[in-house]
N, C-alpha and C positions, 0 to 999 in steps of 0.2 A: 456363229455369225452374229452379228450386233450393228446396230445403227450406224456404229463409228468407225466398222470396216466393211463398208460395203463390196459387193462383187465388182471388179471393173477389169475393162480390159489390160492383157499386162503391156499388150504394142502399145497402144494409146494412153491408158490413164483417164481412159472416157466411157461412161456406159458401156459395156457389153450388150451387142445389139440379136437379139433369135429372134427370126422368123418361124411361125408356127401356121401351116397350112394345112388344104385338103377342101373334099366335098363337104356340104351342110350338108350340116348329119353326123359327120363323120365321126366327131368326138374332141374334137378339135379344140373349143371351145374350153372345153370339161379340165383337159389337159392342159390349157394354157392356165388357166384357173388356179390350179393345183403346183405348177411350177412360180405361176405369179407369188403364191404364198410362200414356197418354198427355197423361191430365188432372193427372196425381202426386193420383186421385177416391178415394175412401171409397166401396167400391161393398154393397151394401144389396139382397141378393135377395130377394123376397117371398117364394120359395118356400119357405123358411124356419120362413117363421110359418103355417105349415100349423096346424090344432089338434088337440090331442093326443088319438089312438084308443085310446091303452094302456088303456083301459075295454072296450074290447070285445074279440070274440074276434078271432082274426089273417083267418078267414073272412069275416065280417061286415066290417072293415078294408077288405078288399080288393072290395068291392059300393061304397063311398064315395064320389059323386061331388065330386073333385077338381080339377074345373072351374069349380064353382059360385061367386059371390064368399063366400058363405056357407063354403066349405071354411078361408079363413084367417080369421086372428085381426084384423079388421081395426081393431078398438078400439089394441089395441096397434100395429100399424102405425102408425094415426095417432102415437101418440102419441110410437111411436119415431124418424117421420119429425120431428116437429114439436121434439124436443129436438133431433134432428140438425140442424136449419136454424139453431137457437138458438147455434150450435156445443157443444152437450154431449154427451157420450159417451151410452153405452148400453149394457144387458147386454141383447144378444141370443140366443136359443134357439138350442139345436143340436138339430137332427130328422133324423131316421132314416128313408129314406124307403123303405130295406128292410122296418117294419114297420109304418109310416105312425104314429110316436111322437116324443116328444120325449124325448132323453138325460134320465131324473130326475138333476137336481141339479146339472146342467153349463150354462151360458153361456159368452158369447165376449163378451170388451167390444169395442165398437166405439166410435171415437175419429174425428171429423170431422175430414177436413183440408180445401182452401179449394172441392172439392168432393166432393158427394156425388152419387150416381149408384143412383138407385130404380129396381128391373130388377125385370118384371115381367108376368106377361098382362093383371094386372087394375093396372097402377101408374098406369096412366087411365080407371080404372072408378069407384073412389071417390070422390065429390064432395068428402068433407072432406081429403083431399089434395091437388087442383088449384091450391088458395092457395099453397100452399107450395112450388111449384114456379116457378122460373125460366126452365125451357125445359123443350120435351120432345119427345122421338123417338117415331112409329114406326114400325114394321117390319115391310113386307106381305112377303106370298109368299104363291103358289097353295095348293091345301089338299095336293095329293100330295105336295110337298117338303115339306110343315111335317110329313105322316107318316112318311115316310123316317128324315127325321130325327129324328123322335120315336123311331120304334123302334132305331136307331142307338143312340142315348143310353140310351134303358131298359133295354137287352137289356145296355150294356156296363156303364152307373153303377148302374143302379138291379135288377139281379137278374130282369126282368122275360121274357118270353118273347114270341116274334112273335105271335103267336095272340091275344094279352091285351093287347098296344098297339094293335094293330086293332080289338079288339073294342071296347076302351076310346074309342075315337078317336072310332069310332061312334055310341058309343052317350050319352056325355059331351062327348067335346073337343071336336069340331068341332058340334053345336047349342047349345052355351055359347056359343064361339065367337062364333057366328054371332048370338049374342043380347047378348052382354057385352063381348069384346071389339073387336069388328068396328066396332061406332057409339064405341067410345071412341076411336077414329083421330080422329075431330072435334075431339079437344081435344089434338091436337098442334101443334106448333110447326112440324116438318120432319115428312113421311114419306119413307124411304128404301124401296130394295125388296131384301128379303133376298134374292137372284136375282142382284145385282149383286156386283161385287168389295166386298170388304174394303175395300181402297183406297181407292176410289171413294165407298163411302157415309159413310168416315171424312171425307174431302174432304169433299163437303155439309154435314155437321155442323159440321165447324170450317170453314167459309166463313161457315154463317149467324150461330155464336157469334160470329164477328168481326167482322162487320157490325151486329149489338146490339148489339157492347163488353162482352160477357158474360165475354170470355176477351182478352187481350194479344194480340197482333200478332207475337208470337215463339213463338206455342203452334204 
């Protein structure tokens, strides 16, 4: 695969669009990661479009349930997913998730190549992005690993402390979870299990693309 022939859908002639879901934690991430490289994908994280708390105090901030699908911007998702399928760029938000705000007056263009790759807890929650998707992943694992790695990541990216990912977990992540994204597994394409190798669930994924005809025979 090469610059000059990128992956695209063959109904359309436009992006090939994957959604890639599951719990935080779950591996999801890692995965989309790894397909991003290996698709030459435009990858597109929800967590992004968080909506903006710089109105409230940094205390009240940090009380926010995060989990909710109500926590993102989901009118703009749509609308960023749906120009990306279009192949048109995008000026996407840069968030701060040190103070749970968006950078004022800063975006990042994003530019579709012949795939995109929607990474996300809730990237199978919203109805009005299910159309727009060509395939979709995702990505179980038990609730202790998806904690593990929750506070892993908090404590290293996000300034957070053990005490406050647990609590959090609790008291937000894992009953969202269990209410939002757990029944959005139904509208996947493939489920992998975050538990497994890299390898392996890279394998699955591009066994079934290749069997739709979603992706070339040399990918």
């Amino acid at each position: 695969m090469t610059q000059s022939e990128p992956i695209q859908s063959e109904a359309t002639k436009r992006p090939l669009v994957i959604a890639i879901a599951g719990c935080s934690g779950s591996g999801k991430t890692t995965l989309a990661r790894e397909l991003t490289t290996q698709l030459n994908a435009t990858l597109f994280p929800l967590d992004l479009y968080y909506r903006d708390l710089s109105h409230l105090p940094l205390d009240d901030r940090n009380l926010q349930n995060f989990d909710h699908p109500d926590s993102l911007e989901s009118e703009l998702i749509l609308e960023h997913v749906r120009a990306l399928a279009a192949g048109q760029p995008v000026q996407r938000p840069v968030y701060d998730f040190s103070t749970h705000s968006r950078v004022p007056g800063r975006t990042d263009t994003l530019v579709p190549t012949g795939v995109v790759l929607v990474e996300g807890i809730l990237a199978l929650h919203y109805p009005g992005l299910l159309p727009h998707y060509h395939f979709s992943i995702y990505v179980n694992a038990p609730n202790e690993i998806c904690l593990n790695r929750r506070i892993y990541r908090d404590m290293r990216e996000r300034g957070r402390t053990e005490a406050s990912v647990r609590a959090q977990f609790e008291a937000t992540a894992k009953p969202m979870a269990d209410l939002y994204v757990l029944p959005s597994a139904a509208h996947a394409s493939v489920t992998v299990e975050g538990t497994d190798s890299l390898d392996w669930s890279i394998e699955q994924v591009l066994q079934r693309l290749h069997k739709l005809r979603l992706i070339p025979r040399n990918v």
